[in-house]
PLY file of the C-alpha trace (Angstrom):
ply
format ascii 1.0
element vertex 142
property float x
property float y
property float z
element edge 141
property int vertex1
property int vertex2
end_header
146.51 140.83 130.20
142.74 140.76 130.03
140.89 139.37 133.03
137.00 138.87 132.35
134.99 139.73 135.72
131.14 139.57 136.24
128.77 142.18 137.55
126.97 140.52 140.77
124.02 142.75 142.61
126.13 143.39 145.63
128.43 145.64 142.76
125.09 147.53 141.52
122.54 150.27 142.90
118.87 149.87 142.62
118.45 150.45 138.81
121.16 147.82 138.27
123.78 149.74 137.25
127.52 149.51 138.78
128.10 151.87 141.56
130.79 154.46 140.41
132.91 153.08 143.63
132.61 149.56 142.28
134.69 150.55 139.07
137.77 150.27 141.87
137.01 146.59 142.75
137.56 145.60 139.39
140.90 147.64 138.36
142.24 145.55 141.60
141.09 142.55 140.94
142.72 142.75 137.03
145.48 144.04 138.85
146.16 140.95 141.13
145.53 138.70 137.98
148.37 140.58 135.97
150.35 140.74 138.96
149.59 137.11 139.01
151.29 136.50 136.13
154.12 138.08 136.60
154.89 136.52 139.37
152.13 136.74 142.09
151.26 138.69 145.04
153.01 136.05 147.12
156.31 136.22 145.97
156.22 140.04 146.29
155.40 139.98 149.73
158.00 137.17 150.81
160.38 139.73 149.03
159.96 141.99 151.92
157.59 144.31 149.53
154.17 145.68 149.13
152.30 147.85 146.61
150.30 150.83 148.01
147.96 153.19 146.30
149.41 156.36 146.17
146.59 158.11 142.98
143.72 156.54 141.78
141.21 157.87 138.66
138.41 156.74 136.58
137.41 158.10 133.52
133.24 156.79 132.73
131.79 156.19 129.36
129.24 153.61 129.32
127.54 152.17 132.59
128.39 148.54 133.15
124.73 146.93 134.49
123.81 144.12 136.53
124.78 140.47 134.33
127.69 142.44 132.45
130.79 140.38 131.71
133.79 143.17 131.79
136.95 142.51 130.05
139.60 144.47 132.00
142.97 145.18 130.19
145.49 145.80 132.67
148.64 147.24 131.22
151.64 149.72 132.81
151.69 152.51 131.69
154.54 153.72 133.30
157.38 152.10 135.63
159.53 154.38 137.78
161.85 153.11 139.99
159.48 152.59 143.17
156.00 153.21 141.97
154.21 151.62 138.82
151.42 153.40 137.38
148.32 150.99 135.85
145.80 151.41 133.19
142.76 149.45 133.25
140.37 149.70 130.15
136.75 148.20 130.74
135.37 146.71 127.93
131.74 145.54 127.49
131.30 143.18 123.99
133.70 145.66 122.28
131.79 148.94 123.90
134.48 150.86 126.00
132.87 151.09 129.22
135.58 153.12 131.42
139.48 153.87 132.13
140.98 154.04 135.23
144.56 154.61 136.39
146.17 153.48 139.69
149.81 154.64 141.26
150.82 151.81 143.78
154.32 152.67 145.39
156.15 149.89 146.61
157.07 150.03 150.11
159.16 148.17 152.31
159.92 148.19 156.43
157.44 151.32 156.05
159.48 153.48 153.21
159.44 153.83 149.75
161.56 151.10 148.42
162.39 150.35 144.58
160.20 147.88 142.63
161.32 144.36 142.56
162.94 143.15 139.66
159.23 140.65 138.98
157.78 144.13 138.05
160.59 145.21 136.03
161.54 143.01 133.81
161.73 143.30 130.15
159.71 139.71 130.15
157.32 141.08 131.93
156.83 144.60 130.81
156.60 145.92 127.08
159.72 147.84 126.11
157.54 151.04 126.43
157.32 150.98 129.80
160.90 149.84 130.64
162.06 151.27 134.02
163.69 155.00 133.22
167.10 154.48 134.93
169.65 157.53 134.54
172.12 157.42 132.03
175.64 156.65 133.62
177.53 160.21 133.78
180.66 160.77 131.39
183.28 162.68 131.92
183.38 166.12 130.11
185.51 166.04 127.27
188.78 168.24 127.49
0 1
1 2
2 3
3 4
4 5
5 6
6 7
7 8
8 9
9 10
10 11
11 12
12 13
13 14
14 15
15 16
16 17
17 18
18 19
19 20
20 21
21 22
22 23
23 24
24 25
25 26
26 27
27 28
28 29
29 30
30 31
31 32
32 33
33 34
34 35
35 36
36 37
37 38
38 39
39 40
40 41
41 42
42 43
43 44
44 45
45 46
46 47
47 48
48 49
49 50
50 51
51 52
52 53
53 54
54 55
55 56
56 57
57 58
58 59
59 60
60 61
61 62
62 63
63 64
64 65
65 66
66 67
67 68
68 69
69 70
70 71
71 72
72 73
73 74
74 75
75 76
76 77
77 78
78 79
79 80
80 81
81 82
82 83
83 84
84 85
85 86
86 87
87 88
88 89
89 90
90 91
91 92
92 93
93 94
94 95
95 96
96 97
97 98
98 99
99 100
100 101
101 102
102 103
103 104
104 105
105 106
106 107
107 108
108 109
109 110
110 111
111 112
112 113
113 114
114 115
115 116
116 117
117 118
118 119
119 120
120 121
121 122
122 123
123 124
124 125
125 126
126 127
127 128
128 129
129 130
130 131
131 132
132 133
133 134
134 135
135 136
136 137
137 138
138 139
139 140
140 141
């Protein structure tokens, strides 16, 4: 999913470029719009379940400036069975601007808790990234 977010002054320093902090703002904000579509911050929490961050990182190529429009690819890049991990590519008219990664753990009543079935779906994740579940044990053969 690609969510397309404007650089406003309260995001930039005094030369008009985008705080390194601000990067952050906009990996969440593409996150809540891809969480949006599959199936919303909402419905997660009336599941009982949040997302917190448990790593964040940003990798910087290009600065994004004051008047930028950033397309933000949000994609998983890997699914475990209580913690997602994001990657967010920030795109400037085709430039690659800069990379970041975010952990959220899901958490419920306080604990780690496994990832609702919204965020694990084959509908709404590519195959790729499909939960790793263990194989079911077989017996040794005799």
């Amino acid at each position: 999913m690609i969510s397309h977010l404007p650089v406003r002054p309260r995001h930039c320093d005094a030369q008009a470029m985008m705080h390194a902090a601000r990067y952050y703002e906009f990996f969440e904000d593409a996150f809540l719009d891809w969480l949006g579509a599959n199936g919303g911050y909402g419905r997660l929490r009336e599941g009982g379940a949040d997302l917190v961050v448990k790593a964040s990182g940003c990798e910087h190529h290009s600065p994004a400036r004051l008047g930028d429009v950033l397309a933000v690819e949000s994609a998983p890049a890997r699914v475990g069975t209580t913690s997602i991990t994001m990657t967010f590519t920030m795109r400037r008219e085709g430039d690659l601007v800069a990379v970041g990664t975010v952990t959220y753990v899901c958490v419920a009543g306080g604990r780690a808790a496994p990832l609702p079935e919204m965020l694990t779906t084959p509908a709404s994740l590519p195959a790729a990234t499909a939960p790793r579940r263990p194989a079911p044990s077989r017996p040794a053969a005799r």
